[in-house]
C-alpha positions as CSV (number, residue, x, y, z in Angstrom):
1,X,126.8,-17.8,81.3
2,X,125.6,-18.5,77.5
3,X,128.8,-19.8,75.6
4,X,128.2,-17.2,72.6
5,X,128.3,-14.3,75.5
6,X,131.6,-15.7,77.2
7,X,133.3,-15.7,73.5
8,X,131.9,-12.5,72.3
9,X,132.6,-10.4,75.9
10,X,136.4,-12.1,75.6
11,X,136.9,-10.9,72.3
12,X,135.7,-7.2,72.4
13,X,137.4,-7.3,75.1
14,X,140.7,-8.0,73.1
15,X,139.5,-5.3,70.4
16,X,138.6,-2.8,72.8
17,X,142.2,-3.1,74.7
18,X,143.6,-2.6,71.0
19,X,141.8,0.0,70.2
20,X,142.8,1.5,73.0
21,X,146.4,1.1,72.8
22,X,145.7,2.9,68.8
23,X,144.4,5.9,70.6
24,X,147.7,6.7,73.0
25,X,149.9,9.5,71.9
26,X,153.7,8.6,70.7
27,X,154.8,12.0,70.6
28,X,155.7,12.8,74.7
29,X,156.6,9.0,75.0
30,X,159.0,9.3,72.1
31,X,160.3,13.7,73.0
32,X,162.9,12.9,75.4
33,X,164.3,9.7,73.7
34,X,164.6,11.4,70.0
35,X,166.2,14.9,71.3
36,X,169.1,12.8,73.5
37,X,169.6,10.7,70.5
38,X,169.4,13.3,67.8
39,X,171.6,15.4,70.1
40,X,174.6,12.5,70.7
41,X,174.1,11.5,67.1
42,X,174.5,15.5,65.7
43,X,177.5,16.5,68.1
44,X,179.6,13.4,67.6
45,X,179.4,13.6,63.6
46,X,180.2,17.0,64.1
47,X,183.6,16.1,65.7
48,X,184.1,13.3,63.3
49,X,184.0,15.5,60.2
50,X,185.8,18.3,61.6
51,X,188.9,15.9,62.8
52,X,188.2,14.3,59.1
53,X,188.8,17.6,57.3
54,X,191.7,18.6,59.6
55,X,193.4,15.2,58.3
56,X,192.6,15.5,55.0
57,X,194.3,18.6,54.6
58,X,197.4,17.1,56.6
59,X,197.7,15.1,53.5
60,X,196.8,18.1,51.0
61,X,192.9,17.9,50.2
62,X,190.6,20.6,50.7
63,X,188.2,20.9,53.3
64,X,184.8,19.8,52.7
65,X,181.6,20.8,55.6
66,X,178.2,18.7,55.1
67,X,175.7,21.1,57.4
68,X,172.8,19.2,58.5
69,X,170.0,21.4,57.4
70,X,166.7,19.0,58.3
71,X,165.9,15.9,60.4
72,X,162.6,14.5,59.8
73,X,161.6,11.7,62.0
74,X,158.3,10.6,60.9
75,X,156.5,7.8,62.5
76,X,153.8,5.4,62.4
77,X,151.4,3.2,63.8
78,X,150.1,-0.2,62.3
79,X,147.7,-2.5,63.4
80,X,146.4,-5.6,62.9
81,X,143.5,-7.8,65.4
82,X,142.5,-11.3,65.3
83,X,139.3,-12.8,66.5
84,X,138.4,-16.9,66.8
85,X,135.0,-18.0,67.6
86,X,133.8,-21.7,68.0
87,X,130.5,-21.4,66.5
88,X,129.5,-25.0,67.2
89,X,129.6,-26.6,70.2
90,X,133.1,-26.4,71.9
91,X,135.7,-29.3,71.9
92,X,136.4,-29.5,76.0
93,X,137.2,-26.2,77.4
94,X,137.8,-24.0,74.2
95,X,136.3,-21.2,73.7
96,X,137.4,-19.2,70.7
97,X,140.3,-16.7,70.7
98,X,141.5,-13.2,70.2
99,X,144.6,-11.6,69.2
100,X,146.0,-7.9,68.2
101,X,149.2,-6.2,67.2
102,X,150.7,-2.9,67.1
103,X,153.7,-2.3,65.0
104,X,155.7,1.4,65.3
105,X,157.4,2.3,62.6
106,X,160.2,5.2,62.3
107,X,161.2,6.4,58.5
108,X,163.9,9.4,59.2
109,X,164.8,11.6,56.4
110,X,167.9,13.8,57.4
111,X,168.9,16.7,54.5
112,X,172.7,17.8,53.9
113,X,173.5,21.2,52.7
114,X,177.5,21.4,51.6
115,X,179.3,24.0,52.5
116,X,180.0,26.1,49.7
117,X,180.0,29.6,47.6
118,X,179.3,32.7,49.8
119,X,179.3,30.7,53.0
120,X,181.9,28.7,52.4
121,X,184.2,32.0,52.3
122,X,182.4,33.7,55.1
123,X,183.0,30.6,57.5
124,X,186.5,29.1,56.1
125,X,188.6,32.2,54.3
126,X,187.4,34.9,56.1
127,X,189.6,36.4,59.4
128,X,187.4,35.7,62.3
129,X,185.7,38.7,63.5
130,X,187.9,40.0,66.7
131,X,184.8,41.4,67.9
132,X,183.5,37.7,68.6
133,X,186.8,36.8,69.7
134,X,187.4,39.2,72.3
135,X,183.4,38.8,73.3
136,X,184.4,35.3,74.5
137,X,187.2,36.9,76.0
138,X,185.1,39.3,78.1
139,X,183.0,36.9,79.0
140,X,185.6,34.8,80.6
141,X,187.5,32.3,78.2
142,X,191.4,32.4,78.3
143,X,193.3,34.7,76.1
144,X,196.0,32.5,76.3
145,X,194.0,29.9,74.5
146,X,192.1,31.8,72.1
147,X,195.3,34.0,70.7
148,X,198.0,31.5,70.2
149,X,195.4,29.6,67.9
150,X,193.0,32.4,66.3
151,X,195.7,35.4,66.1
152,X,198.4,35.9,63.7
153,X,199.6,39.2,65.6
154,X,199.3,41.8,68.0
155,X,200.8,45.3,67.4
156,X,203.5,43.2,65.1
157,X,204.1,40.7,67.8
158,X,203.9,37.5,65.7
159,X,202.2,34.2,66.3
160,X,204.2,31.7,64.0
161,X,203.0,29.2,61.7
162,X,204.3,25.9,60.3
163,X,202.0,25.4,57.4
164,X,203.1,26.0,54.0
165,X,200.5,28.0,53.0
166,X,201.1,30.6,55.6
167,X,203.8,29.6,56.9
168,X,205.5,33.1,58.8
169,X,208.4,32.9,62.0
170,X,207.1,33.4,65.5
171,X,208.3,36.7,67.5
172,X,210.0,34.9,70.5
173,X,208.3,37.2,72.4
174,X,204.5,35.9,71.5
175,X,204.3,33.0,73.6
176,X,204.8,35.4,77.0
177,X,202.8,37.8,75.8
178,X,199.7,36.2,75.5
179,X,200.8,34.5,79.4
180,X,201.3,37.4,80.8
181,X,198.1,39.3,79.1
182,X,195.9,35.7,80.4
183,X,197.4,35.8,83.7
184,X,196.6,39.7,83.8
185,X,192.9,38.7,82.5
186,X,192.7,36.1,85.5
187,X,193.9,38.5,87.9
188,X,191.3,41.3,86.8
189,X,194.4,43.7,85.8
190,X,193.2,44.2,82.2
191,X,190.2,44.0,81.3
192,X,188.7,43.6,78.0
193,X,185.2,45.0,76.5
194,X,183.6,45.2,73.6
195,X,180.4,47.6,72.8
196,X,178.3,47.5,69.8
197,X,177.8,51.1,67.9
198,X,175.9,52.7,65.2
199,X,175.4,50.5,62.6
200,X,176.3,46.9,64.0
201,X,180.0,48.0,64.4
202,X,181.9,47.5,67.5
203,X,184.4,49.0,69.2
204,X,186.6,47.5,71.9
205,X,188.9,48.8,74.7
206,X,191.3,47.3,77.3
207,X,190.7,48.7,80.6
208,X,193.1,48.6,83.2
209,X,192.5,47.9,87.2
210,X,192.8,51.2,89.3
211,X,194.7,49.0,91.9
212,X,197.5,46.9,91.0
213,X,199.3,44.6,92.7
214,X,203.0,44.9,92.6
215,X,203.0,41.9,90.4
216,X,200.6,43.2,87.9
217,X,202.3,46.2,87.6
218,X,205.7,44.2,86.3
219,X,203.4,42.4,84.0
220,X,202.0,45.8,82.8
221,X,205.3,47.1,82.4
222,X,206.4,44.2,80.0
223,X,203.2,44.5,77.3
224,X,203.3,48.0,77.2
225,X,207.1,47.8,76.7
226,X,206.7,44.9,74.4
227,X,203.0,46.3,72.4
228,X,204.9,49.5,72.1
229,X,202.0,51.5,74.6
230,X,202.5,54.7,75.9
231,X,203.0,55.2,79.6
232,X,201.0,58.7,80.2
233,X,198.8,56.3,82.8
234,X,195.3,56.8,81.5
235,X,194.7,53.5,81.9
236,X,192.8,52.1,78.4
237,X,193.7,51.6,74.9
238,X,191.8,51.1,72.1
239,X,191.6,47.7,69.8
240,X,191.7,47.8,66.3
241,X,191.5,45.2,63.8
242,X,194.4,44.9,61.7
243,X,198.2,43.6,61.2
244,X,199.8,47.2,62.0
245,X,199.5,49.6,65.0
246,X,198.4,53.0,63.2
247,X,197.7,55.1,66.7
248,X,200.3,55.1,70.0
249,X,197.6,54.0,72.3
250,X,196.3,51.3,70.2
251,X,196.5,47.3,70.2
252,X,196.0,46.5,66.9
253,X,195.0,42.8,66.4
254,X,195.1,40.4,63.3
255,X,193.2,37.2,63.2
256,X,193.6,34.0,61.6
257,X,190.6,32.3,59.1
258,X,189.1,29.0,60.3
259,X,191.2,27.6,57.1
260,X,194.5,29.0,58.4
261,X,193.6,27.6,62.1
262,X,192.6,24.4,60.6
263,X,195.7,23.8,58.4
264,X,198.0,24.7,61.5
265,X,195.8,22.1,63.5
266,X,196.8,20.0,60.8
267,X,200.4,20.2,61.4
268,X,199.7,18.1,64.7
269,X,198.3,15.2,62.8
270,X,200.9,12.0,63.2
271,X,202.0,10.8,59.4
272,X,202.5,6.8,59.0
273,X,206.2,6.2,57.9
274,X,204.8,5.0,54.6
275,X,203.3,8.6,54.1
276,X,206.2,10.8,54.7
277,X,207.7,10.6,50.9
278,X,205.3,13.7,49.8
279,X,202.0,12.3,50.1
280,X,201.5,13.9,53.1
281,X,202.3,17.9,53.4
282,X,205.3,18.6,55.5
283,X,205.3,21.3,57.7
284,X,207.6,24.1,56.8
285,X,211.0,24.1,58.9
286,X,212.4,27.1,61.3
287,X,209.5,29.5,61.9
288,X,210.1,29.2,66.1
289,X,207.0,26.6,66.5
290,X,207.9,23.8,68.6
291,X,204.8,22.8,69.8
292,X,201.4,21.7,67.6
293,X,198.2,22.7,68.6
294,X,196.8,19.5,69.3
295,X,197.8,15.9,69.1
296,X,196.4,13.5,66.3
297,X,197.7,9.9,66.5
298,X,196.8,7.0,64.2
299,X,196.9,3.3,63.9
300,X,195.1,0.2,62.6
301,X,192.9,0.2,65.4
302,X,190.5,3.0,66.7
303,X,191.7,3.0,71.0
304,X,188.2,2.0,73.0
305,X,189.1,5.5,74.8
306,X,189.5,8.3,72.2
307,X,187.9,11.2,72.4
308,X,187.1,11.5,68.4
309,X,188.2,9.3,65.7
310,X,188.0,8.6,62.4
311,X,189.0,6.5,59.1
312,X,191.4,8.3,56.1
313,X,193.3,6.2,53.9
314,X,192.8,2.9,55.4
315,X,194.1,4.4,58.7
316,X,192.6,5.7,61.5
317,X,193.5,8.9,63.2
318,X,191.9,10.1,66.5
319,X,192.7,12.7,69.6
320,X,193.4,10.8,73.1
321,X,190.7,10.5,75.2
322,X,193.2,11.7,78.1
323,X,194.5,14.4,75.9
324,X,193.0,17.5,77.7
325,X,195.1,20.0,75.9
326,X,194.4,18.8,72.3
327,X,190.9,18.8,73.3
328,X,190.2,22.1,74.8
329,X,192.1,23.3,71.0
330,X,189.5,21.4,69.5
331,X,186.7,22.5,71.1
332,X,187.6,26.3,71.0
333,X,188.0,25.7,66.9
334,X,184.2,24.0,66.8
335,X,183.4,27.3,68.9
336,X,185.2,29.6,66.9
337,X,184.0,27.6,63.2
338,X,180.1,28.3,64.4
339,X,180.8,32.1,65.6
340,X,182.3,32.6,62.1
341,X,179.2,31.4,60.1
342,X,177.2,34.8,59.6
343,X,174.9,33.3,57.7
344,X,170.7,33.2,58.0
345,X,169.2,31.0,60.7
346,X,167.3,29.4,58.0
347,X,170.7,26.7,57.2
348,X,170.4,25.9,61.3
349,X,169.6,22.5,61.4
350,X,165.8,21.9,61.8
351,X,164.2,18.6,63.7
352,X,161.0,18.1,62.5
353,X,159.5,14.8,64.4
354,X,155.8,14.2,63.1
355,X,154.0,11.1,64.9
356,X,150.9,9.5,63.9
């Protein structure tokens, strides 16, 4: 073979492999990494600025949400080829050589949107809609759960509080209550359900089992003597929205904001001994609350193990990894924060991933 044709076929071979390689598509390759990513990355900041804010306000400061409103992951393709060519005749066995690269490149552009004005009362002040509350009910999650950390009372049953801001005593009766109303839920006793009406307003009703067993006809006997029901048997009540009972057969319920769940979370969150003078908020003394709602511990030294952690005041603060009961709390209030946002979907976070 002429040594001009062995050197040229042996380089466009080299620039037609490049070339080549230009033409493949990054978008499918790249789908499944950036949604896992994206997805890990989004959820764990989540938990990280939600734990943040329930520690800040531990220690008095207000709560602050940055919504991610936009990822833009744009990316793109340089290239670069190389071609070397004895044109003379060739020392020994050289002939010439041919080189490319590719370089990817990935510029991300994420957008924050604070939390603030109309939204900011919607999500945080407002009392969470009972409608959405007992919809989770219905559709399986434990009363139990759900009242002692998103109700202030049923039918002037109290659920007490230890923050200063709303600090009120507990009715020693609460903590059964909602027991025996989640172990009537499991059983199929009661039953709760929620219909939408005229004008996007819903009603809701607690439906009893025609057949009761002996058991769950003691616990019936204890919320209606304790709710203040009547006993005529018909076997429903109605649910209305509010601190006091203003019809016999009638469970009126009043709901916590996200801000008063979150500064009761708060109470839960351990206070170095060098913060206990006033810098950090102390919980207010003989309302009946013995237990916190979850569990925040802190140290020097984030544990390998936790389930969420962060760094305030030089200090870091996280919830056990093992900790199953401060982290079902937790995620019921990331649950409950979302449904309480009424807002457009326009502020939903939108990935945008353009690929040249």
């Amino acid at each position: 073979m002429p040594i001009f044709s062995a050197r040229w076929g042996v380089m466009a071979l080299g620039v037609g492999a490049f070339a080549l390689a230009g033409c493949a598509s990054i978008g499918p390759g790249r789908m499944g990494i950036d949604r896992s990513d994206y997805s890990n990355h989004l959820r764990e900041t989540n938990k990280e600025q939600l734990l943040l804010n329930i520690v800040a306000m531990r220690y008095g400061d207000a709560p602050l949400f940055l919504e991610v409103s936009s990822v833009i992951s744009q990316y793109t393709r340089e290239g670069s080829a190389r071609a070397d060519v004895e044109l003379g005749p060739p020392p020994g066995d050289a002939d010439g050589s041919v080189g490319a690269s590719v370089l990817l490149r990935e510029t991300p552009t994420i957008t924050y949107t604070p939390l603030a004005g109309d939204r900011f009362a919607r999500s945080l002040l407002s009392p969470i809609s009972p409608a959405a509350l007992l919809g989770m009910i219905e559709s399986g999650w434990s009363a139990d759960l759900l009242f002692r950390l998103a109700v202030r009372s049923i039918n002037g049953v109290t659920n007490g509080g230890r923050d200063p801001l709303f600090a009120h005593n507990a009715d020693p009766e609460f903590q059964k209550m909602i027991e025996v109303l989640s172990r009537l839920q499991r059983s199929g006793g009661v039953v709760m359900h929620v219909e939408r009406g005229p004008e996007s307003r819903f009603t809701a009703a607690a439906r009893l089992s025609p057949s009761l067993t002996a058991e769950e006809r003691a616990d019936l006997a204890y919320l209606i003597r304790i709710l203040h029901l009547p006993t005529d048997g018909r076997g429903e009540f109605g649910i209305a929205f509010g601190a006091a009972q203003t019809a016999p057969d009638q469970l009126a319920i009043g709901t916590r904001s996200m801000f008063e769940i979150f500064s009761e979370m708060a109470q839960g969150v351990e206070v170095p001994g060098e913060d206990r003078g006033g810098r950090a908020v102390p919980p207010a003394a003989d309302t009946g609350v013995t237990h916190s709602l979850i569990q925040v511990h802190n140290g020097a030294q984030r544990p390998a193990d936790a389930h969420v952690g962060v760094r305030y005041r030089n200090r870091w603060f996280w919830i056990a990894g093992d900790d199953a009961g401060s982290k079902r709390m937790f995620l019921i209030a990331q649950m409950l924060l979302s449904l309480n946002d009424t807002s457009s979907g326009a502020n939903a976070p939108l990935v945008t991933i353009p690929t040249g």
